[in-house]
C-alpha positions as CSV (number, residue, x, y, z in Angstrom):
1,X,67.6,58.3,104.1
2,X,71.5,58.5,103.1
3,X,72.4,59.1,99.5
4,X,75.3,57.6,98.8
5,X,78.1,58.7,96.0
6,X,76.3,56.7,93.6
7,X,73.9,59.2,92.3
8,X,71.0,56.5,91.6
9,X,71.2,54.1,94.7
10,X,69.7,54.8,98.6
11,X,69.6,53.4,102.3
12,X,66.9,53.7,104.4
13,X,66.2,52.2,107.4
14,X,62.6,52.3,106.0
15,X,63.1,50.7,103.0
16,X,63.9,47.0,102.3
17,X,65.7,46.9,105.8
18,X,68.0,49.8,105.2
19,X,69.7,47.4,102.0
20,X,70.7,49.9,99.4
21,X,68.2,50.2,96.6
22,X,67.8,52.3,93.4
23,X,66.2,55.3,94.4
24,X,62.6,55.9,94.4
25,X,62.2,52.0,94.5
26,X,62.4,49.1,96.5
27,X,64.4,47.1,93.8
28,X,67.4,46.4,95.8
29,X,71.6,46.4,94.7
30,X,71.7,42.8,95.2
31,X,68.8,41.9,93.1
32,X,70.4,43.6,90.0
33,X,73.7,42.1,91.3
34,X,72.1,38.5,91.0
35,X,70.4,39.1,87.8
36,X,73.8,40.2,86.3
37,X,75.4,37.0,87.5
38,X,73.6,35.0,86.1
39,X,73.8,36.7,82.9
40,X,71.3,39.1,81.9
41,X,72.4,41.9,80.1
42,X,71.7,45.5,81.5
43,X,68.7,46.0,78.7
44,X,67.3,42.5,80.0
45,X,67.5,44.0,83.9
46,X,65.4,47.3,82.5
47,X,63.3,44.8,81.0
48,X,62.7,43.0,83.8
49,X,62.4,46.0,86.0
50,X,60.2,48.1,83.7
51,X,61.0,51.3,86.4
52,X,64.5,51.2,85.9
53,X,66.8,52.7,83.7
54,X,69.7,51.8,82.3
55,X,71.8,54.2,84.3
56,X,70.1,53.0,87.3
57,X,71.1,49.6,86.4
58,X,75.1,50.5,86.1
59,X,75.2,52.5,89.4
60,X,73.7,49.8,91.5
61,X,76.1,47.4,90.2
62,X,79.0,50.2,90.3
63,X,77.4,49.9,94.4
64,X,77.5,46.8,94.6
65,X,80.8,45.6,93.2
66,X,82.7,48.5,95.3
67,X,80.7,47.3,98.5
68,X,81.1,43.5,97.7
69,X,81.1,42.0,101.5
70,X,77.7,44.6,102.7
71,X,76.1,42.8,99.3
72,X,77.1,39.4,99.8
73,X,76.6,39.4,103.2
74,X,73.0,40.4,102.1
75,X,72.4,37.7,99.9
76,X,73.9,35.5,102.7
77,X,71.1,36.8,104.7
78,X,68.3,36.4,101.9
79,X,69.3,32.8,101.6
80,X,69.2,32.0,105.3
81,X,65.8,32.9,105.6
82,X,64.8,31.2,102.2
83,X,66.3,28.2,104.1
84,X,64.6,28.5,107.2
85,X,61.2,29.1,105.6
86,X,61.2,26.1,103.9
87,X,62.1,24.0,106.9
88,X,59.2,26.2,108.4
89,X,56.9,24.8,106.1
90,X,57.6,21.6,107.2
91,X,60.0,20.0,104.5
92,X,63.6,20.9,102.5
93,X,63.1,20.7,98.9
């Protein structure tokens, strides 16, 4: 497992694909990333994610903004296979 700088976020290969994720869970960067975008606030995120605190909330987003292409290229990924497992179920939306 590598810790990174950011005291509350991990990788590990063994853990959500080796994505970084807030330590001790397997609620991912990007996740918190998205939920911010689309406007929660950090106390709605803790809300959300009852195992989360708010400091774990502002260093995965400190992680995620100061590795911005790793994330996006993450969600990137999540939405490719959204994609191709609806067409696997026989039908776009």
């Amino acid at each position: 497992m590598l810790k990174s700088d950011y005291r509350n976020v991990e990788k590990d290969s063994a853990r959500c694909g080796g994505q970084p994720v807030v330590g001790g869970t397997r609620i991912r960067a990007a996740t918190i990333l998205t939920c911010y975008r689309q406007g929660m606030r950090v106390e709605e995120i803790v809300q959300q994610y009852p195992g989360l605190r708010p400091a774990d909330v502002h260093d995965a987003l400190a992680y995620a903004y100061d590795h911005l292409d790793e994330i996006e290229n993450d969600l990137a990924a999540d939405e490719e296979a959204a994609v191709k497992a609806r067409l696997g179920r026989g039908g776009a939306d």
